[in-house]
C-alpha positions in Angstrom: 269.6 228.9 110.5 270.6 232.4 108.8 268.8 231.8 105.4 266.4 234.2 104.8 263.0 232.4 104.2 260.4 234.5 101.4 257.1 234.1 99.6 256.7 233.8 96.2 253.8 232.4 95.4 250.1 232.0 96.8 247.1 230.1 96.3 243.8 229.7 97.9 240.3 227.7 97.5 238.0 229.2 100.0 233.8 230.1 100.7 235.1 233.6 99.5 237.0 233.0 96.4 238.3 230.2 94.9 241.6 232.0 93.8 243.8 234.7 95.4 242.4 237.6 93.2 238.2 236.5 93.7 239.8 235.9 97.7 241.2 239.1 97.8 238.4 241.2 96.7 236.0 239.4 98.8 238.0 240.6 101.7 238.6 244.3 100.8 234.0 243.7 99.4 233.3 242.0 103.4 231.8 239.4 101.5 229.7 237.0 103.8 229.3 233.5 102.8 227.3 232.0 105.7 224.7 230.1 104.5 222.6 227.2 105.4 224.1 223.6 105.4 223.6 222.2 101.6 225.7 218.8 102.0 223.4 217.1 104.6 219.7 217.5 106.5 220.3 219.7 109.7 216.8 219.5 110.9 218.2 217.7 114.3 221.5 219.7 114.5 221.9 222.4 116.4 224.2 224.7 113.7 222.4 225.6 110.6 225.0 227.7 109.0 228.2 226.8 106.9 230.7 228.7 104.8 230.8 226.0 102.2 233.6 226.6 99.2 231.1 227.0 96.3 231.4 226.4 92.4 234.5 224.4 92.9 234.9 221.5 90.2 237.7 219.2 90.7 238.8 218.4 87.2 239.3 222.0 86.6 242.4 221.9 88.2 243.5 217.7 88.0 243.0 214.9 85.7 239.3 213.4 87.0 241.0 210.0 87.1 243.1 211.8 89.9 240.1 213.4 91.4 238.1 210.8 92.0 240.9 209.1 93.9 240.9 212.4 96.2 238.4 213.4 99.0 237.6 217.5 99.3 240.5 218.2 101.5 243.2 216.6 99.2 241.6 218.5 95.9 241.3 221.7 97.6 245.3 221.5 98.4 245.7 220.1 95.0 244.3 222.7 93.7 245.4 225.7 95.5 248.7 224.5 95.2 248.9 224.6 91.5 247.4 227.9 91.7 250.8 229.0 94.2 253.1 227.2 91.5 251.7 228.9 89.3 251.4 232.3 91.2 255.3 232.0 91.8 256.3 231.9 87.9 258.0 228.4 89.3 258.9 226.3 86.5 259.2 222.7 87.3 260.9 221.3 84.4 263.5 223.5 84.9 264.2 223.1 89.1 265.4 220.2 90.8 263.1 218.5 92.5 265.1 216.5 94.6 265.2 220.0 96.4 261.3 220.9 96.4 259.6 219.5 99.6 256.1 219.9 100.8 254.5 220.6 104.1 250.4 220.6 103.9 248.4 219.7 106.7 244.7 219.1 107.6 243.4 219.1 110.8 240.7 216.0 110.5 241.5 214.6 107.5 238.2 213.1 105.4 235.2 212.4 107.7 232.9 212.3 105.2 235.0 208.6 103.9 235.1 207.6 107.2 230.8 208.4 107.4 230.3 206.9 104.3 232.4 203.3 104.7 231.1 203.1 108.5 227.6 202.9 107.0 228.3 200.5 104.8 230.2 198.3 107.2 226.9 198.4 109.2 224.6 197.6 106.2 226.6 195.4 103.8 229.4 193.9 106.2 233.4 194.3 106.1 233.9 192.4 102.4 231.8 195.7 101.1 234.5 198.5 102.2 236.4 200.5 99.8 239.8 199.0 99.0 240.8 203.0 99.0 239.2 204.3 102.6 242.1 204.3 104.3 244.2 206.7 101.5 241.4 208.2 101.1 241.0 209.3 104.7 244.2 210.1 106.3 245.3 213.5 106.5 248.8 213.0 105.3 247.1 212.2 101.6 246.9 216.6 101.0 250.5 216.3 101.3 250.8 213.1 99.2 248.9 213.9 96.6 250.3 217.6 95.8 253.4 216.0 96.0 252.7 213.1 93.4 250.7 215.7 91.3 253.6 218.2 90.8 256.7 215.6 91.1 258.2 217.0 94.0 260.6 214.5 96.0 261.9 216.4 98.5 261.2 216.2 101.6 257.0 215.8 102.0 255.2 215.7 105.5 252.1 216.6 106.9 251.3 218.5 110.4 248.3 217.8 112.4 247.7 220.4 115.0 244.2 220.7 114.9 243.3 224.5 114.2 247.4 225.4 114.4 247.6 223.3 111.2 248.2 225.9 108.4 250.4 228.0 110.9 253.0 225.0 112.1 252.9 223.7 108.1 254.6 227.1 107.3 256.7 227.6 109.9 258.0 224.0 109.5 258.8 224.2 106.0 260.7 227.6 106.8 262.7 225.7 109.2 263.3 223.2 106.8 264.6 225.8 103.9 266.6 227.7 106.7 268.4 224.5 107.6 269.5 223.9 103.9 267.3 220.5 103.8 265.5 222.1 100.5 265.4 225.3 98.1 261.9 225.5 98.6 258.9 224.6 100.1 254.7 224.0 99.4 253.3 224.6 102.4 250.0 224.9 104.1 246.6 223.8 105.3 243.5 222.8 104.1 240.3 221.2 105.5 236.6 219.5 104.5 235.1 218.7 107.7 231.5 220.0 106.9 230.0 216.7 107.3 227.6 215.0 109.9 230.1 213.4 112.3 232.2 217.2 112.0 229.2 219.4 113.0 227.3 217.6 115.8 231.2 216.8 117.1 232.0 220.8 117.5 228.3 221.3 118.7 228.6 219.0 121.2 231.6 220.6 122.9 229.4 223.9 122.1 232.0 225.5 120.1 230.0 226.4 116.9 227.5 229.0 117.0 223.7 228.3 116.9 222.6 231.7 115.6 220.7 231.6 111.9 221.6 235.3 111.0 224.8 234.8 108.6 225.3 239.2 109.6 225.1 238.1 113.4 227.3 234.5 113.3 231.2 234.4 112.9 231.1 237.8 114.9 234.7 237.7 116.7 235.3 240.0 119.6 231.5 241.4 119.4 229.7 240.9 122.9 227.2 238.5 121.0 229.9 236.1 120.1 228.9 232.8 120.7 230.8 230.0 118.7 232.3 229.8 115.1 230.9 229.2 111.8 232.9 226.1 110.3 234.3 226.8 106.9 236.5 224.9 104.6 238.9 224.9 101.8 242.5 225.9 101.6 245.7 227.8 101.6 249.1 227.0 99.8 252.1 229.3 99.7 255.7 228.9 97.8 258.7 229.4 100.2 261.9 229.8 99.0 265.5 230.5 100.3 265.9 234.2 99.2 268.8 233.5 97.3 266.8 230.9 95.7 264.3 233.1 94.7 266.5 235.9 93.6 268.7 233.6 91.2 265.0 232.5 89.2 264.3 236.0 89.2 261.5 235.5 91.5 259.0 238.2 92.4 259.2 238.2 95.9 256.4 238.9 97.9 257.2 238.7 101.8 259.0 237.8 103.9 259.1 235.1 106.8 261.0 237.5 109.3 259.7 235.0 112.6 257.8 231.7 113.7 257.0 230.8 117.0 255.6 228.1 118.5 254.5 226.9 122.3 252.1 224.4 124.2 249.6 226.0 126.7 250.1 222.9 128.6 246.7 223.6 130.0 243.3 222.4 128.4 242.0 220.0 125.7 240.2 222.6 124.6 240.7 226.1 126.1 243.8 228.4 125.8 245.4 229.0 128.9 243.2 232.0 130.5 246.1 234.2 130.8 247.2 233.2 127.4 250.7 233.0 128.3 251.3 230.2 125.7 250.1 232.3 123.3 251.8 235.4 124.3 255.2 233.6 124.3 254.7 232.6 120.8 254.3 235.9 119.3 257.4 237.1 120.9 259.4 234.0 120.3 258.3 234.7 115.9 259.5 239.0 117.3 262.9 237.5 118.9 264.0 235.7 115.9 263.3 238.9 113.4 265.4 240.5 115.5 262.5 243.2 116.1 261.1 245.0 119.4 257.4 244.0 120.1 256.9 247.7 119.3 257.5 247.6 115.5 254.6 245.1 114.9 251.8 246.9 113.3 248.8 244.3 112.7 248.1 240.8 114.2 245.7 238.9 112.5 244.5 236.8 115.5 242.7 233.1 115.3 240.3 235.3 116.8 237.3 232.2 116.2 234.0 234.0 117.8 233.8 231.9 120.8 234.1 233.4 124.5 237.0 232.1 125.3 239.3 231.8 122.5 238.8 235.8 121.8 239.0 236.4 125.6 241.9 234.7 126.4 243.8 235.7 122.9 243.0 239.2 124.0 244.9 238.4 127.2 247.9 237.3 125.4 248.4 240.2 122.9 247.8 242.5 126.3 250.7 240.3 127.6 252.9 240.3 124.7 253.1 243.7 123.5 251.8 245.3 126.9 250.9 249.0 126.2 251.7 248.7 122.7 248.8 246.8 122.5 246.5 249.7 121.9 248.5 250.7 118.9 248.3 247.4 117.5 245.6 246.4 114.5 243.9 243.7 115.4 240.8 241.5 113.1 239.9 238.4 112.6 239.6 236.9 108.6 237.4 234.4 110.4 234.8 237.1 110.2 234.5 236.0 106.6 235.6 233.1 106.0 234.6 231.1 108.8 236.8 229.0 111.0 238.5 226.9 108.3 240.3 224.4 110.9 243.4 222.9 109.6 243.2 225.5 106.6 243.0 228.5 108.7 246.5 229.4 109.9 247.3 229.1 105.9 244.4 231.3 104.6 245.3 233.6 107.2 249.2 234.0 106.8 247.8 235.0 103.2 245.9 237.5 104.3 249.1 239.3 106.0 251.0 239.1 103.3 248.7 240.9 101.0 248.6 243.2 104.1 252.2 244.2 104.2 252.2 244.3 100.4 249.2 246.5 99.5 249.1 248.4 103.3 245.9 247.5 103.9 244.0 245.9 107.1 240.7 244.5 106.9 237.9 245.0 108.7 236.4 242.2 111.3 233.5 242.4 109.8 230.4 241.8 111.9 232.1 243.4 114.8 229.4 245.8 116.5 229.4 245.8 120.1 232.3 245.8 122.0 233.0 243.5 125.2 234.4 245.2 128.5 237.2 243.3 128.9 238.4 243.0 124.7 239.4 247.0 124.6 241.6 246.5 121.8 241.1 247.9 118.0 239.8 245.1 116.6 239.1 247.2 113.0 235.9 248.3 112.8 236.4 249.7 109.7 239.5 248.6 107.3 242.8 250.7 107.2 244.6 252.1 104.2 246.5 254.9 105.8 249.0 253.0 107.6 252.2 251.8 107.0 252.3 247.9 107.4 255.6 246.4 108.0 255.4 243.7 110.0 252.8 241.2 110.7 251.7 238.2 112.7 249.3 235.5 111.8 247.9 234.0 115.0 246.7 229.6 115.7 245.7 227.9 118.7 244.6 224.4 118.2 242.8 221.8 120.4 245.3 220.7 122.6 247.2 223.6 123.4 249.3 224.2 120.0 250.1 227.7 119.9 251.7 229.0 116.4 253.3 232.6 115.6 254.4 233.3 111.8 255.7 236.6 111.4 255.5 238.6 108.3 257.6 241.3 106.8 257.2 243.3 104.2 259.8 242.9 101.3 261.7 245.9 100.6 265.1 243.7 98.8 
């Protein structure tokens, strides 16, 4: 468990950008994307808005004999992960891949081929199903199919922790590089649940936001707050064994100096309200970089613009780093992106490694007016004049799934 675990590569399809450099500068721009729902009628559903990936064309980045055989969530990962090859200079022909694994997780899975055969079960009968729903479907297909798209045979698997997805995906493929079962990892999350079944589902449990302002409706922390805006897409990163990476001559981005992970043990839905769970993960990622809570600058919290969630999350960064809370900088990318479920931990973990790289902290943009009990500096504007050395990338996920990653900056 001593290898040292780094980043080397990065990808992303997202409602902001569908590469790291269009991502990027939609972050630093606070570029909104909430728009109305294109993909179905909403007239009877009670969320109006989306941020929907847009101008994304499948066979830009796959065969279309391949795409066709994919639903969203398995092209996005497809696709971000060639980008992250790519990204990382990694040259296939030349690596073994015997020794390249892949961890990519989606939350749901494909709803919309689950929407789609269901109708026609109840129309046409059973002998009408497509002889490809079930690959089609099942969330273990994002892993699959990057997998079979790149010719990796390492080891492959596929997390499902709802909206902890992203985050476990990483953190498990650096546990698998630090216990010498591969040279390096794909990993991440990626997710395509605006659909029908997807909305009214995270209406009904009144977690989505019913407001039609896109300025006023993935607002985390803000008083106002009241649900998230569901987004989509995906985030793939290379991990490598650092010495790995430095015999390739790798550029090194990051690196991945912690990972925790706890169960809240508590709720279906809801954190724990102290947010112990939560709390214990960020100092179990601080523990293993061998660190004092002090020297974290930025946590980039799930912060999702429900009550709750940014509540309780509040609690547990209060709880972790106790008075060094207030020197902490704290947003939320789910400002601008939306809450990408499964993806979300990925995108996210992204965003703090361009943050220890470049030194710069976005805004949480839409954050205006502040709620009694969330006193922390959520970012109101974004921050270029501080050192950023270390930084952690916050999940929860239905269910209690609490995940931790814990990024350092890369100075050799």
């Amino acid at each position: 468990m001593n290898k040292r675990v780094v980043v080397t590569g990065m990808g992303v399809i997202s409602p902001i950008g569908n590469n790291i450099e269009d991502f990027w500068n939609g972050i630093k721009e606070q570029r909104i994307p909430f728009a109305p729902i294109t993909y179905f009628d909403t007239t009877e559903y009670k969320a109006k808005l989306a941020a929907q990936v847009k101008d994304f064309k499948a066979e830009d980045y796959m065969e279309a004999k391949s795409a066709k055989r994919m639903e969203s969530f398995c092209q996005f990962a497809v696709a971000a992960a060639g980008e992250a090859i790519k990204n990382a200079g990694l040259d296939l022909s030349t690596e073994d891949t015997t020794r390249i694994g892949v961890c990519v997780g989606s939350g749901i899975g494909s709803l919309q081929a689950v929407e789609r055969e269901h109708t026609k079960l109840l129309e046409k009968g059973p002998k009408k199903i497509a002889p490809l729903l079930v690959p089609l479907m099942i969330s273990n297909m994002a892993a699959g199919n990057v997998a079979i798209c790149y010719g990796l045979k390492g080891k492959c698997t596929n997390v499902v922790t709802a909206c902890a997805t992203g985050t476990h995906s990483i953190g498990d493929a650096c546990r698998y590089i630090q216990c010498d079962e591969a040279d390096v990892m794909i990993a991440g999350g990626t997710e395509a649940a605006i659909s029908p079944i997807g909305v009214s589902g995270f209406s009904a449990l009144t977690a989505m936001t019913t407001s039609t302002d896109p300025k006023r409706a993935s607002i985390p922390f803000d008083k106002e707050r009241n649900g998230f805006i569901m987004g989509e897409g995906a985030g793939i990163v290379v991990l490598e064994s650092y010495e790995h990476a430095v015999n390739r001559g790798a550029v090194i981005l990051a690196e991945i100096a912690g990972y925790g992970a706890t169960c809240d043990a508590f709720h279906i839905t809801s954190p724990s309200e102290d947010g112990e769970g939560a709390a214990r993960a960020m100092l179990n990622a601080v523990k293993e970089a061998g660190i004092s809570p002090e020297e974290v600058d930025y946590v980039n919290a799930h912060g999702t613009s429900t009550h709750h969630n940014d509540l309780f999350e509040t609690r547990s960064i209060k709880m972790a780093f106790k008075e060094h809370a207030y020197n902490l900088l704290v947003n939320s990318t789910k400002s601008m992106t939306g809450h990408m479920l499964g993806a979300a931990g990925a995108v996210e973990f992204i965003v703090c490694v361009k943050s220890v790289m470049e030194n710069y902290v976005h805004a949480t943009a839409g954050y205006e007016i502040p709620d009694e009990e969330l006193d922390l500096n959520y970012v109101k504007t974004p921050v270029t004049d501080r050192e950023i050395t270390y930084a952690i990338s916050n999940s929860l996920g239905f269910g209690g799934h609490n995940g931790s990653l814990l990024v350092k900056k890369y100075i050799g």
